[in-house]
MARFI-180032 format. One line per 3 residues: number of its first residue (from 1); their letters; for each residue x, y, z of N, C-alpha, C. Coordinates in nm, 4 decimals. Layout:
NUM	a	X:Y:Z:X:Y:Z:X:Y:Z ~ ... $
This chain:
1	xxx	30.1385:13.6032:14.8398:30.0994:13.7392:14.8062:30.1558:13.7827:14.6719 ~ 30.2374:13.7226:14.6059:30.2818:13.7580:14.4560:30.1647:13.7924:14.3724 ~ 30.1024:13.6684:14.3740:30.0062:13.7156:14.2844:29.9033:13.8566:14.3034 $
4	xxx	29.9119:13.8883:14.3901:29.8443:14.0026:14.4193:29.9236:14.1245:14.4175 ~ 30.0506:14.1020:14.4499:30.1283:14.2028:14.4341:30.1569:14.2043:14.2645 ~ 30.1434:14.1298:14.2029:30.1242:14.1767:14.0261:29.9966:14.2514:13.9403 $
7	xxx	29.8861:14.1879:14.0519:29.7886:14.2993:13.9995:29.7826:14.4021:14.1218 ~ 29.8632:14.4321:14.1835:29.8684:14.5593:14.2132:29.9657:14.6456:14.1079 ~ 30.0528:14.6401:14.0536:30.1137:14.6793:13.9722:30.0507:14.6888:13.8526 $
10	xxx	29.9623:14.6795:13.7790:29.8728:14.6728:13.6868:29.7108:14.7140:13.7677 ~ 29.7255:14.8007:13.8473:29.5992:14.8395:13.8925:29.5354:14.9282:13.8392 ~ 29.5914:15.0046:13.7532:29.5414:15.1171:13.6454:29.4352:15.0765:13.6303 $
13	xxx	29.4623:14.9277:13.5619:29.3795:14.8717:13.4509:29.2620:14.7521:13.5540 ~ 29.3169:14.7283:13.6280:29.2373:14.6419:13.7132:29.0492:14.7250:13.7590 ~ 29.0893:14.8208:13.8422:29.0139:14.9222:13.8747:28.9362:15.0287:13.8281 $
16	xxx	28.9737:14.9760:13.6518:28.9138:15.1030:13.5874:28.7838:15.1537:13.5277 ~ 28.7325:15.0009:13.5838:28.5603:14.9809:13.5455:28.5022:15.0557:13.6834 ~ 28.5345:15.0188:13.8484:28.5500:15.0669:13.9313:28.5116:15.1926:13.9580 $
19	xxx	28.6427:15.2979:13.9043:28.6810:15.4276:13.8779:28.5717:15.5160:13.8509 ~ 28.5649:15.4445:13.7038:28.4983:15.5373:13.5677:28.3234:15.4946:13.6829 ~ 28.2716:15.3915:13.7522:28.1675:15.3604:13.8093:28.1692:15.4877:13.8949 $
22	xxx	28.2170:15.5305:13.9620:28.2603:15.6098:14.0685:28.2699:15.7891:14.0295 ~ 28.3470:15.7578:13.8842:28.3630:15.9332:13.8598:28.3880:16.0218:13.9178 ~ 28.4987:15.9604:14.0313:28.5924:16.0563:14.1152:28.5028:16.1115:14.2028 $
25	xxx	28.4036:16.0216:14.2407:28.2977:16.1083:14.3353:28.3103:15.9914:14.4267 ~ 28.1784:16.0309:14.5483:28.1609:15.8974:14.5929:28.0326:15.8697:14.6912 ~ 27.9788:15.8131:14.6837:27.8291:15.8126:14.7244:27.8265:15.7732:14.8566 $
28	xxx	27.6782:15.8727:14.9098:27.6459:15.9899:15.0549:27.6284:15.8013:15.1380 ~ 27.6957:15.8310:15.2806:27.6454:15.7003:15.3380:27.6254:15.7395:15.5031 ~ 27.5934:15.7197:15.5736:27.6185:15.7126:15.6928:27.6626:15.6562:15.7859 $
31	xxx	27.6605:15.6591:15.9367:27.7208:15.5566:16.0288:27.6755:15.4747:16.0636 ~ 27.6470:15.3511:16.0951:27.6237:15.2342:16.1646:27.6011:15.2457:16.3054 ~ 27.5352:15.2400:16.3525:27.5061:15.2363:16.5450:27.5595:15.0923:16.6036 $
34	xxx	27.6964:15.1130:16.6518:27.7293:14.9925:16.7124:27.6360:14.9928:16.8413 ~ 27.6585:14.8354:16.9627:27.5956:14.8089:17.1003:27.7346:14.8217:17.1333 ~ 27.7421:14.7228:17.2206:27.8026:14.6872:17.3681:27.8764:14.5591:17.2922 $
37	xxx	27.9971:14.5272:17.3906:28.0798:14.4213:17.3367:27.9836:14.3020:17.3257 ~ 28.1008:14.2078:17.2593:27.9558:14.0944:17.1905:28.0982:13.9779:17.1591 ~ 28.0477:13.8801:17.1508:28.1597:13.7303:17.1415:28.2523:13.7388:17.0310 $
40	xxx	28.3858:13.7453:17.0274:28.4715:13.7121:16.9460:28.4616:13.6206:16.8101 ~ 28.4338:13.6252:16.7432:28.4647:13.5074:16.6448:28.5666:13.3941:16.6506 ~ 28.5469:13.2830:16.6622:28.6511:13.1808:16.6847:28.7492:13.2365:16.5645 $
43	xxx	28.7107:13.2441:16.4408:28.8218:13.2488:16.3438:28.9433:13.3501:16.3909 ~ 28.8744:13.4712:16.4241:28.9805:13.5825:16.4381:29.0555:13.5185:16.6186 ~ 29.0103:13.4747:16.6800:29.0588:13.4152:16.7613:29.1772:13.2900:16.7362 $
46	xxx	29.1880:13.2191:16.6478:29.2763:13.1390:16.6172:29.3631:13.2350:16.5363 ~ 29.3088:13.3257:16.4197:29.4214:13.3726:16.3790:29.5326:13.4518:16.4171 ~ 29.4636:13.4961:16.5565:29.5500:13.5608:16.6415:29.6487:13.4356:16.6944 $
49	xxx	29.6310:13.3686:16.7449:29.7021:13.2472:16.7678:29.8017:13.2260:16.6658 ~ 29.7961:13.2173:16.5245:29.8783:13.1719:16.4507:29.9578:13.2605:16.3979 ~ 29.9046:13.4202:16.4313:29.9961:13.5209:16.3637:29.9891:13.6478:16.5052 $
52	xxx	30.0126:13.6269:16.6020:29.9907:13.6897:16.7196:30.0513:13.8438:16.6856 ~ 30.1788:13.8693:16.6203:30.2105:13.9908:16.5717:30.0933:14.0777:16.5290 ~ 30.0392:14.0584:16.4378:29.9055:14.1031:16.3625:29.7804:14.1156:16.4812 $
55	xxx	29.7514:14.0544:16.6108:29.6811:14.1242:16.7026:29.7364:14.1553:16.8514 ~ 29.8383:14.1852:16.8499:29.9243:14.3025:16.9391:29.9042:14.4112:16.9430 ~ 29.8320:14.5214:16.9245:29.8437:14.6472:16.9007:29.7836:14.6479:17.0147 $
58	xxx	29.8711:14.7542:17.0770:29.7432:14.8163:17.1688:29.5979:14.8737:17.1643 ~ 29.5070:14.9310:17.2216:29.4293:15.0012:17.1839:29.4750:15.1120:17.1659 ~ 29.3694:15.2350:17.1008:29.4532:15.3252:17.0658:29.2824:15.4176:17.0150 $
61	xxx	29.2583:15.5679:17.0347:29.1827:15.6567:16.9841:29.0784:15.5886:16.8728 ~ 28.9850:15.5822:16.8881:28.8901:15.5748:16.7073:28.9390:15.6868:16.6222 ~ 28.9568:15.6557:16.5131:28.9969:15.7364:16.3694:28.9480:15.7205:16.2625 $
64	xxx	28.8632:15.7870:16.1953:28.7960:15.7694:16.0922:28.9103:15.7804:15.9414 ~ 28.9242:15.7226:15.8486:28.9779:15.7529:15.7100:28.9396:15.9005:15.6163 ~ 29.0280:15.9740:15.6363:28.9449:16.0862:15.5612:28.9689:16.0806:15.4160 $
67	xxx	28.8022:16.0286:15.3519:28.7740:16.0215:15.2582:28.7530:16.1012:15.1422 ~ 28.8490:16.1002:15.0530:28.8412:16.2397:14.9072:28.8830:16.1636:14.8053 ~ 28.9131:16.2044:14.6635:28.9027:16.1506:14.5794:29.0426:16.0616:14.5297 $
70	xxx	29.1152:16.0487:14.6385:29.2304:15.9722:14.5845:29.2126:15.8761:14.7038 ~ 29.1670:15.8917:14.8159:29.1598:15.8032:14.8973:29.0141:15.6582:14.8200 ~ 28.9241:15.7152:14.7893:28.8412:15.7033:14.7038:28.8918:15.5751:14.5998 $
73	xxx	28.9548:15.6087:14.5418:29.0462:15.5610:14.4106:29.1179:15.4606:14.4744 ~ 29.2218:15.4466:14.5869:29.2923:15.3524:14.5922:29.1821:15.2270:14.6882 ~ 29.0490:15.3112:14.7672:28.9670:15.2155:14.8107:28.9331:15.0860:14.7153 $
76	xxx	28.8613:15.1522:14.5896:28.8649:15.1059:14.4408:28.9800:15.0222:14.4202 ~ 29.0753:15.0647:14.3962:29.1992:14.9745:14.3417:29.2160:14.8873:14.4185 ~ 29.2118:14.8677:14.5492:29.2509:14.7340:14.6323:29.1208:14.6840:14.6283 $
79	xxx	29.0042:14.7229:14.6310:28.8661:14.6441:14.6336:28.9298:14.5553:14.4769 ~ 28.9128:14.5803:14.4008:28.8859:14.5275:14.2862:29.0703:14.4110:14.2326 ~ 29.1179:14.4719:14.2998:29.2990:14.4219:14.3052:29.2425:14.3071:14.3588 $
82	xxx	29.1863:14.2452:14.4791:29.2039:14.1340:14.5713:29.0985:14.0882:14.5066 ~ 28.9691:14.1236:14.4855:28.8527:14.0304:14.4220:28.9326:13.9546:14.2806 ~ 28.9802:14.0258:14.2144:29.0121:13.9485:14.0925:29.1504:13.8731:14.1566 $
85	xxx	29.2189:13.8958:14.2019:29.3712:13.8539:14.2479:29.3208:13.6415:14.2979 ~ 29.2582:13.6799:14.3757:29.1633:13.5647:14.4589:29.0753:13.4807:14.4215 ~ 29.1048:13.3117:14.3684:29.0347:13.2449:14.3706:28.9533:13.2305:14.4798 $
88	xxx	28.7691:13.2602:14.4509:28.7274:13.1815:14.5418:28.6996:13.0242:14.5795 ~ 28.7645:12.9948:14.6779:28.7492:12.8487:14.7111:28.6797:12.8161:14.8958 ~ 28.5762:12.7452:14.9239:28.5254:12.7183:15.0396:28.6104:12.6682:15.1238 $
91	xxx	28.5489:12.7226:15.2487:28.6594:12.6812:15.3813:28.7129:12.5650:15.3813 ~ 28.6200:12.4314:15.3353:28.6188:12.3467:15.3988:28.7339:12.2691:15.2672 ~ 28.7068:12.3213:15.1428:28.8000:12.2739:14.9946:28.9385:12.3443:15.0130 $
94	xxx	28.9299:12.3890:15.0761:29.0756:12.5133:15.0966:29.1516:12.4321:15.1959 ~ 29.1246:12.4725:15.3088:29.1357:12.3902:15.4316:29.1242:12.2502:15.4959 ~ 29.0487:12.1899:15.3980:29.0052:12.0415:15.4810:28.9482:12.0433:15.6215 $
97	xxx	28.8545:12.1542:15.6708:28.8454:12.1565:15.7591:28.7197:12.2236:15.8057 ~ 28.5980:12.2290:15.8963:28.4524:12.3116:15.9057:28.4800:12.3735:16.0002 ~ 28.6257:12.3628:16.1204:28.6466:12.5347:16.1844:28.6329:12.6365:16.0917 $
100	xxx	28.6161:12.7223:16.1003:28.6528:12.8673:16.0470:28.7838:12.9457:16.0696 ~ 28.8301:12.9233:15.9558:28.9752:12.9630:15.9124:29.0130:13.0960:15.8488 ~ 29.1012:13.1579:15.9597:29.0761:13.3176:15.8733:29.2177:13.3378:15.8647 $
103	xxx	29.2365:13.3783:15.7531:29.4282:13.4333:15.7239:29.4172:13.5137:15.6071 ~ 29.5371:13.5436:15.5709:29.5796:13.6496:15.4458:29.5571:13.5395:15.3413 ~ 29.5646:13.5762:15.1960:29.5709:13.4936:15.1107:29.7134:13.4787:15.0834 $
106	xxx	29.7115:13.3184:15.1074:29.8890:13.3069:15.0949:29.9287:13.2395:14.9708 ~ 29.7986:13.1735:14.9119:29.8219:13.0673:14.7847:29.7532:13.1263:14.6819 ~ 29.6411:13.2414:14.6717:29.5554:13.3079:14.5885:29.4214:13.2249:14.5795 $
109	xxx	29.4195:13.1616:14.6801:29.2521:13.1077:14.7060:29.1930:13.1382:14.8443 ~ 29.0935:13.1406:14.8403:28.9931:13.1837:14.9989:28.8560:13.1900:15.0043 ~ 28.7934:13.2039:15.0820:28.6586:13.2505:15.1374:28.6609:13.3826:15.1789 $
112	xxx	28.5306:13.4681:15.2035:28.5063:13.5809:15.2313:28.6543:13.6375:15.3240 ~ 28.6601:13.5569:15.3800:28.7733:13.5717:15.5490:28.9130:13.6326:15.4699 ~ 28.9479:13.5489:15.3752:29.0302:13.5704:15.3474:29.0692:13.7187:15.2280 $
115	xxx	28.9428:13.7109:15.1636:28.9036:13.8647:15.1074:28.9323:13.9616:15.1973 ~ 28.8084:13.9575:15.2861:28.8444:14.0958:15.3790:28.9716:14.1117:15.4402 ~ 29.0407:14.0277:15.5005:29.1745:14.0360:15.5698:29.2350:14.0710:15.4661 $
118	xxx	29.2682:14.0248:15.3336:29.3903:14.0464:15.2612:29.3540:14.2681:15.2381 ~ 29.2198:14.2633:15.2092:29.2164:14.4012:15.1875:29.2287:14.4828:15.3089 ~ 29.2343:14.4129:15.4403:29.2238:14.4986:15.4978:29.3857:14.5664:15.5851 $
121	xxx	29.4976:14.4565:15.4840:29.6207:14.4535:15.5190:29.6739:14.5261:15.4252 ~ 29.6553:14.5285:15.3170:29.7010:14.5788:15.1461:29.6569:14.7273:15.2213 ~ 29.4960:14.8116:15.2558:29.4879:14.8966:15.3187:29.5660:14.9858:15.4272 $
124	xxx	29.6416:14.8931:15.5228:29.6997:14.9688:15.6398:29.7981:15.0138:15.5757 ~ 29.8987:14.9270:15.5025:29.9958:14.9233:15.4193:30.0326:15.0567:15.3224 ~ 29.8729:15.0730:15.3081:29.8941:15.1736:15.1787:29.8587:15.3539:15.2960 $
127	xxx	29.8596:15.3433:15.4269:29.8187:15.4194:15.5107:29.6891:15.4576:15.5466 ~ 29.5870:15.3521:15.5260:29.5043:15.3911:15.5949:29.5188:15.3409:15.7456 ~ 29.4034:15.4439:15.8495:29.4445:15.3824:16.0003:29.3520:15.2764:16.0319 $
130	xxx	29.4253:15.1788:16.1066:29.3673:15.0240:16.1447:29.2264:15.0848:16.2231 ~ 29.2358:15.1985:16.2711:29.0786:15.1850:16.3546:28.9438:15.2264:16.2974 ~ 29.0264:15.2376:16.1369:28.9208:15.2937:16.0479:28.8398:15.1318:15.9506 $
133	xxx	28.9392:15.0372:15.9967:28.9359:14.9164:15.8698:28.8715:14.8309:15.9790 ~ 28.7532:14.7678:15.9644:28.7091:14.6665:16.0468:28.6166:14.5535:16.0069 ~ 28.6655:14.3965:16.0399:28.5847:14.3490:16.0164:28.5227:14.3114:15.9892 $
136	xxx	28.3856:14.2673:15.9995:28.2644:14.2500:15.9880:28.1864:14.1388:15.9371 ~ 28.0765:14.0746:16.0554:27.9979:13.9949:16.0046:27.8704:13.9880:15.9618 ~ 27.8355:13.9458:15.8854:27.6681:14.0117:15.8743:27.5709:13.8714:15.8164 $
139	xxx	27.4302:13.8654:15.8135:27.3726:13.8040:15.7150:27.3775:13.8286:15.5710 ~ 27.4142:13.7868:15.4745:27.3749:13.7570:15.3489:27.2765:13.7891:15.2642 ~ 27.2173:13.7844:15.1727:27.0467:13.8043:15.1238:27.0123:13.6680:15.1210 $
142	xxx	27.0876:13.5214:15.1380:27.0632:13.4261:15.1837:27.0037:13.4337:15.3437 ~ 27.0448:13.4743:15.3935:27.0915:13.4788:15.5599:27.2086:13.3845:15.6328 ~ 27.3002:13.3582:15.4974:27.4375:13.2771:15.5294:27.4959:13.4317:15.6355 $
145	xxx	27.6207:13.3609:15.7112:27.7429:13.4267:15.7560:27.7667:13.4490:15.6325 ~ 27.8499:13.5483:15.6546:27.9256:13.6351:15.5547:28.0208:13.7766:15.5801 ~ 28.1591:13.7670:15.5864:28.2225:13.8287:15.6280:28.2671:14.0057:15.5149 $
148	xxx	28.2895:14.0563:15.5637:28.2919:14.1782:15.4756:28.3868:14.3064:15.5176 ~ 28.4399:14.3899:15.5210:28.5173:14.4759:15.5442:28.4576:14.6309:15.5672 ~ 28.4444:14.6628:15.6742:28.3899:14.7782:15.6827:28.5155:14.9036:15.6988 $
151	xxx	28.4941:14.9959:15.6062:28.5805:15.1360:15.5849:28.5090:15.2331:15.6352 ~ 28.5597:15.2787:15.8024:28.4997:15.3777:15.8916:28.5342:15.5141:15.7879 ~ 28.4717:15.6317:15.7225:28.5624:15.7097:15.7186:28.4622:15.8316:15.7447 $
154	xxx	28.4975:15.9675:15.7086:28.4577:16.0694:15.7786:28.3137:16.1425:15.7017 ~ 28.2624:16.0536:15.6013:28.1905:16.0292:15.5027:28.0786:15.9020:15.5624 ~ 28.1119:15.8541:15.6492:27.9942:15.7144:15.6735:28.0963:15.5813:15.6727 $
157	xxx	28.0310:15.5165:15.6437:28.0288:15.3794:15.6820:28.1027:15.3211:15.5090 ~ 28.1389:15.2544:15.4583:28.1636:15.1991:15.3305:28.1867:15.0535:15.3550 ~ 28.1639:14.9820:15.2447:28.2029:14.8023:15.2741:28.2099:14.7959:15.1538 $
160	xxx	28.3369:14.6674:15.1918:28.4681:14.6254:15.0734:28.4094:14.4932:15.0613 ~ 28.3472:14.4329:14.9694:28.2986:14.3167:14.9450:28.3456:14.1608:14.8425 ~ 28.3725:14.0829:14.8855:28.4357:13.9949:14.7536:28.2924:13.9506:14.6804 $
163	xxx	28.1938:13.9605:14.6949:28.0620:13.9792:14.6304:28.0432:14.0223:14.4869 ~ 28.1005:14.1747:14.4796:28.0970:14.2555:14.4529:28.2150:14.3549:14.4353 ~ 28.2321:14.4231:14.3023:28.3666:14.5201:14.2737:28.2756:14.6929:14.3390 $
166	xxx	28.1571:14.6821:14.3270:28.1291:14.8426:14.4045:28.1468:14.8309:14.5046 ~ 28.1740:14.9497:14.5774:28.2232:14.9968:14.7105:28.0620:15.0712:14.7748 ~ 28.0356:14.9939:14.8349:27.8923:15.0199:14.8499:27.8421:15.1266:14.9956 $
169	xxx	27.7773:15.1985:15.0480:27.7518:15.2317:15.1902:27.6453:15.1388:15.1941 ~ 27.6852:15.1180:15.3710:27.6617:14.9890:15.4541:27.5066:14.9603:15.4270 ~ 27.4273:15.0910:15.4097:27.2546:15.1116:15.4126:27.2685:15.0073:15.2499 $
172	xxx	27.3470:15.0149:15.1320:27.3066:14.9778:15.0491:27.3569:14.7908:15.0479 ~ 27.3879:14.7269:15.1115:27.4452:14.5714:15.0812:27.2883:14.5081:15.0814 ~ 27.1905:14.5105:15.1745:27.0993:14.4344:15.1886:27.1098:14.3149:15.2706 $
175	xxx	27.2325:14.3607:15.3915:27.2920:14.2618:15.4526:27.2029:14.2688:15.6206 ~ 27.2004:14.2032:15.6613:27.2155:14.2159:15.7985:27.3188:14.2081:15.8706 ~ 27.3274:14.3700:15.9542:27.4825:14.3235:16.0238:27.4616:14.3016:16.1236 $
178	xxx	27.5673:14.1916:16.2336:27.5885:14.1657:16.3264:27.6393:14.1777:16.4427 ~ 27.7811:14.1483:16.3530:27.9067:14.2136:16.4580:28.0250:14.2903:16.4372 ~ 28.1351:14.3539:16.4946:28.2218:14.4022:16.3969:28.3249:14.4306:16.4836 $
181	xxx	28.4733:14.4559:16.4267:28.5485:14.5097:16.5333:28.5854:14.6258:16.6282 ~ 28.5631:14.6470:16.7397:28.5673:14.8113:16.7339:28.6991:14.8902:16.6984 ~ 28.6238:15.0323:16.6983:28.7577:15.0988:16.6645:28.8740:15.1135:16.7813 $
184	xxx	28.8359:15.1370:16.8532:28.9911:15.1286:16.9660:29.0596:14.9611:16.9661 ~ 28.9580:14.8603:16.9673:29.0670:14.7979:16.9869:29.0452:14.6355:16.9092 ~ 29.0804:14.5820:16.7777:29.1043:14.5358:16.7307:29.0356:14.3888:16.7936 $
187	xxx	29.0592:14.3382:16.8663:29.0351:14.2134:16.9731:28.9262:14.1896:17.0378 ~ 28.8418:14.3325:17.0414:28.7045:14.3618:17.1214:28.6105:14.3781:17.0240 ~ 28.5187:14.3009:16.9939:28.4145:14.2698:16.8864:28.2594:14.3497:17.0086 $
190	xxx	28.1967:14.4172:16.8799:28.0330:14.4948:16.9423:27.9245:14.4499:16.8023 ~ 27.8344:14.4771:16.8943:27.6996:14.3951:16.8228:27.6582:14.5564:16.7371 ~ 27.5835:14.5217:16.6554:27.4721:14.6421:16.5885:27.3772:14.6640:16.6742 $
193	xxx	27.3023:14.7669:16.6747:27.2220:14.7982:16.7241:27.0378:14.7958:16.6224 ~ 27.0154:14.6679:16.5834:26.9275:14.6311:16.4919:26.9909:14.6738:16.3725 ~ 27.0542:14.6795:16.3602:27.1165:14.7163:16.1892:27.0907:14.6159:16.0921 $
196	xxx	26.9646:14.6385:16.0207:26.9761:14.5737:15.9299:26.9349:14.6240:15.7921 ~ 27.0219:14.6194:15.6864:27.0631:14.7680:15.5557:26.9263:14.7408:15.4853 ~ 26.8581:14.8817:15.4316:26.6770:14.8747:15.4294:26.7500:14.8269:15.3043 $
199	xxx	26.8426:14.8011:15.1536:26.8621:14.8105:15.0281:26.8740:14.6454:15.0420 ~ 26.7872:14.6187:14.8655:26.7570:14.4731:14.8896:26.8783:14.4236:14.7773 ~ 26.9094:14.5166:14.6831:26.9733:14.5329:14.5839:27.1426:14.4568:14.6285 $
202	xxx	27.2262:14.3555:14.4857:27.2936:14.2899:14.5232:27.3956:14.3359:14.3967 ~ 27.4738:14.3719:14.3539:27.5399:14.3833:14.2413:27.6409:14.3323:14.2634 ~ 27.6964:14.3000:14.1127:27.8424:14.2274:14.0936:27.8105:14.0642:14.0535 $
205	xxx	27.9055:13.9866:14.0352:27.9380:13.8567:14.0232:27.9453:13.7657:14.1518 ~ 27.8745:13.6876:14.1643:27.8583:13.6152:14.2929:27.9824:13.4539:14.3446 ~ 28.0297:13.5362:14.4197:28.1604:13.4352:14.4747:28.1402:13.3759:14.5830 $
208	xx	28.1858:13.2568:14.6076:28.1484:13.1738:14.7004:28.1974:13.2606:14.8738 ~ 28.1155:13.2656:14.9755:28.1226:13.3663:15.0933:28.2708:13.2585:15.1403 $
């Protein structure tokens, strides 16, 4: 995590294309219609295994992030902190391995998995609440897997993408979503309810999922 903890310290400058994109505002999104519980992901299932601390929590209330213009800003700063912080490198070049491997970034290389987790830890950290940070799997504009970070907040839906440095609402990825974590309880994964985002549109620099 060094390396990330140095461009967090230089995040002024990291985030400031981001920012100035943003103009202290932040664009209208809505909620997502989760289903009914739905199969675990093996990955988050082993990583619980290897870091069991990290899925201990009890359940606990849904809580949305209340979203304003500094919450806004540091969304920005860790979106854009971990995309650049993070070599992308494939599961299988990283790992030696075609399980699906999900952890923090511990060496400054990863796959999607490791994007969303690192932001979604740098996040709790910085106080947002865990039942607001979730997740998420979806189709691609390929129709690859592709993992992504969804930011519940009191504003809609938002997703943190290593794709991409905008902070996009969920209607705009062009993704199909799948599955995601719920908000009470971390361990209990729910399906969409046909969710699939009408925006065909893909921005940013394209990193390996």
């Amino acid at each position: 995590m060094s390396r990330i903890a140095a461009f967090l310290l230089l995040s002024s400058l990291a985030f400031a294309g981001a920012a100035a994109q943003a103009g202290g505002a932040f664009p209208a999104s809505s909620f997502a219609v989760v289903g009914g519980e739905t199969s675990i992901p093996y990955g988050w299932l082993d990583f619980c295994q290897r870091r069991p601390r990290e899925c201990s929590q009890a359940p606990a209330p849904a809580r949305d992030a209340a979203l304003n213009a500094s919450t806004w800003r540091k969304l920005n700063r860790i979106n854009v902190t971990v995309n650049s912080a993070i070599e992308p490198v494939s599961n299988y070049d990283h790992w030696g391995t075609m399980l699906d491997h999900w952890d923090y970034s511990t060496d400054g290389k990863g796959d999607c998995k490791i994007y969303a987790l690192t932001k979604r830890k740098l996040l709790i950290e910085s106080g947002f609440p865990r039942q607001a940070l979730l997740m998420t799997i979806v189709r691609d504009l390929r129709g690859e897997g592709h993992a992504i970070l969804t930011v519940r907040t009191d504003h809609g839906d938002f997703i943190l993408d290593n794709l991409t440095d905008s902070i996009r609402p969920w209607t705009a990825t062009g993704y199909r979503f799948v599955k995601r974590q719920s908000q009470e309880d971390p361990n209990v994964w729910v399906s969409f309810s046909g969710a699939a985002s009408p925006a065909a549109s893909h921005g940013g620099t394209a990193r390996i999922n």
